[in-house]
C-alpha positions as CSV (number, residue, x, y, z in Angstrom):
1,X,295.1,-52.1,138.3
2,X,292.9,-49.4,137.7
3,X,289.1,-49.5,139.1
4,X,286.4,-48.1,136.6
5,X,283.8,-45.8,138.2
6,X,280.8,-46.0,136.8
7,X,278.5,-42.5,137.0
8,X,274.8,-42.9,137.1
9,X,272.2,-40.0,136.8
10,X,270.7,-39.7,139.9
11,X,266.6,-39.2,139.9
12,X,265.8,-35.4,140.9
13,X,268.9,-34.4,141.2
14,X,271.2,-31.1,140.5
15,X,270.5,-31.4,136.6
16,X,266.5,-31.7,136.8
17,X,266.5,-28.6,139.4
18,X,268.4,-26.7,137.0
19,X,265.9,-27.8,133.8
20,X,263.0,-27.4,135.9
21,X,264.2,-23.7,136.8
22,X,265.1,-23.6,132.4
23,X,260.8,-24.8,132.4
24,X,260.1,-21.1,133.7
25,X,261.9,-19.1,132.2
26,X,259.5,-17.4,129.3
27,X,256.9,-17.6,131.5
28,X,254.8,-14.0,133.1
29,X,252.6,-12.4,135.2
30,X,250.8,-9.5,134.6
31,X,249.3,-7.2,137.0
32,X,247.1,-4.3,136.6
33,X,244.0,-3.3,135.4
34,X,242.3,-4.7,131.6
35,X,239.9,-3.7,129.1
36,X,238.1,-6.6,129.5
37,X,237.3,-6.1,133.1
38,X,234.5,-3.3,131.4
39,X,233.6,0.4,132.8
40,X,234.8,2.0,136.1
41,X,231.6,3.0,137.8
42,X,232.4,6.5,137.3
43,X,231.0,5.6,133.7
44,X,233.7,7.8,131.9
45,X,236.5,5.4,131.6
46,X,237.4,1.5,131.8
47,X,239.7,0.4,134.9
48,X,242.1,0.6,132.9
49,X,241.4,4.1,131.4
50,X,241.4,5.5,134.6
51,X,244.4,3.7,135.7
52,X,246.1,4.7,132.7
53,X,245.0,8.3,133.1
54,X,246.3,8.4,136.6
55,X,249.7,6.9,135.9
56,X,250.2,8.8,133.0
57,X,249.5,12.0,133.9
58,X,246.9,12.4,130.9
59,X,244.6,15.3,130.1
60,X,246.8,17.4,133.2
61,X,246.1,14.7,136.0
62,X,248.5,14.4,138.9
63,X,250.9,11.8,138.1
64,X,250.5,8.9,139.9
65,X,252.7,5.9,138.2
66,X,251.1,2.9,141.1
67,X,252.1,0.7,139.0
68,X,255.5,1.8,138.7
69,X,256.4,2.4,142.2
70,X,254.5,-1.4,143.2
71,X,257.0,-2.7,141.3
72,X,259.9,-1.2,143.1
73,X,258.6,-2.0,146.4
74,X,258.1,-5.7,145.2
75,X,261.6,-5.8,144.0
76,X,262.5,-4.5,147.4
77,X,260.6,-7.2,149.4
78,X,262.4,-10.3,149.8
79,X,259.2,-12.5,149.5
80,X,259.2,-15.6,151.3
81,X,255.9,-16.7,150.1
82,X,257.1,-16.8,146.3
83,X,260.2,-18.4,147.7
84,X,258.4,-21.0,149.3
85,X,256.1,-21.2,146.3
86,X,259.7,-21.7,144.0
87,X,260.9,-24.2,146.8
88,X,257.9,-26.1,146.6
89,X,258.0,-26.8,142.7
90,X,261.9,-27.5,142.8
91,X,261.1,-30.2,145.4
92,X,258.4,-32.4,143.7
93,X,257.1,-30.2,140.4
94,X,253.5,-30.5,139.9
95,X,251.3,-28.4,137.4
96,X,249.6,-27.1,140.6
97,X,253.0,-26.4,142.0
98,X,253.9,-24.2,138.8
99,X,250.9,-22.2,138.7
100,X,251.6,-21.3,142.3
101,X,254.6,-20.0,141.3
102,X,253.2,-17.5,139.1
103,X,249.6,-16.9,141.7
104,X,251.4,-15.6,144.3
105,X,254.1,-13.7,142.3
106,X,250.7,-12.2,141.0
107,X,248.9,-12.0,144.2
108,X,252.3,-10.5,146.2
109,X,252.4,-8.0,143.4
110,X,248.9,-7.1,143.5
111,X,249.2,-6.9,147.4
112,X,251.9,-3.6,146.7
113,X,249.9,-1.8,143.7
114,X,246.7,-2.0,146.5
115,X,249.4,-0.6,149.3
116,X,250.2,2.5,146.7
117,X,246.9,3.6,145.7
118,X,245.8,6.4,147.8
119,X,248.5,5.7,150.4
120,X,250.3,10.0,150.7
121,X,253.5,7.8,151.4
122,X,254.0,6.9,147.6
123,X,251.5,9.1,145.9
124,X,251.6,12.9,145.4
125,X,248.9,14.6,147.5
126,X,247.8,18.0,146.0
127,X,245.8,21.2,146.6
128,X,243.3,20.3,143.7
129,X,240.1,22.2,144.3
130,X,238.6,18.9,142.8
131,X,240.4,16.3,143.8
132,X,240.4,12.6,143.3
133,X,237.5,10.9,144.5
134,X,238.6,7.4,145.8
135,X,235.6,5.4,145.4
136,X,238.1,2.2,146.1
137,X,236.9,0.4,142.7
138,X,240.5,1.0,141.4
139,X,241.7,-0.5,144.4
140,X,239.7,-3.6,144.6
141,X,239.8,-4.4,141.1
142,X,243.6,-5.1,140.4
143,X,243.6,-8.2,138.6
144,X,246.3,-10.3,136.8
145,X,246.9,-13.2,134.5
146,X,249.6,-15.4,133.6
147,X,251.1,-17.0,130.7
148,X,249.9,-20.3,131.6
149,X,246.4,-19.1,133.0
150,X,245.1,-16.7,130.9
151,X,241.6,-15.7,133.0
152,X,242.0,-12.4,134.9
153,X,241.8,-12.7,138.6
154,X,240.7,-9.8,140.6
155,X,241.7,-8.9,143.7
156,X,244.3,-9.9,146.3
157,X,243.4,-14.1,147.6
């Protein structure tokens, strides 16, 4: 005699952690400085003019790619925060729980680009008879936005 075992789906389990990690995939941060956020007070440039200029190396500026070497540093951090933000949604997935996700990938990440900018660690210091005058705008006006949450947050919360 052979018993039949029946198989039920079991609520939250291993297939909806695994659909709720597909839900994300698709979805961005970004992080840096944007047109919209209008003229650095130097009155020459936008934020992200002057960002651009510096991490370019335009028009003969030093080359300072903040951006750039941010990002390695956050890929170098083993971020608890985002993976107790991640944790959270796997456990009981909310909306608020999603966008958190993405806030404090955005917020960790602006935490590193405000670490590089003007820190001699990262960035080249030079000999310029003129040099950079840090003013700390750039600094305090990293912002970001998401794919889900399109209005720019400035700053570091």
């Amino acid at each position: 005699m052979s018993m039949s075992k029946n198989v039920v789906p079991v609520k939250d389990g291993f297939a909806d952690k695994v659909k709720r990690l597909h839900d994300l995939d698709g979805e961005h941060v970004e992080v840096g400085w944007f047109n919209s956020q209008g003229m650095h007070p130097s009155g020459t440039k936008t934020y992200a003019g002057v960002a651009r200029y510096h991490g370019t190396g335009e028009d003969g500026a030093v080359f300072r790619p903040m951006l750039h070497i941010a990002l390695d540093l956050y890929k170098m951090d083993r971020n608890k925060k985002v993976g107790k933000a991640l944790a959270k949604y796997m456990i009981k997935p909310t909306d608020a729980s999603y966008q958190e996700i993405l806030d404090t990938v955005a917020n960790e990440y602006k935490g590193k680009v405000q670490d590089v900018i003007g820190n001699p660690v990262y960035l080249e210091v030079t000999n310029n008879p003129t040099p950079l005058y840090d003013t700390g705008a750039l600094h305090d006006h990293v912002a970001s936005k998401s794919s889900i949450n399109p209005t720019i947050s400035v700053g570091v919360k």
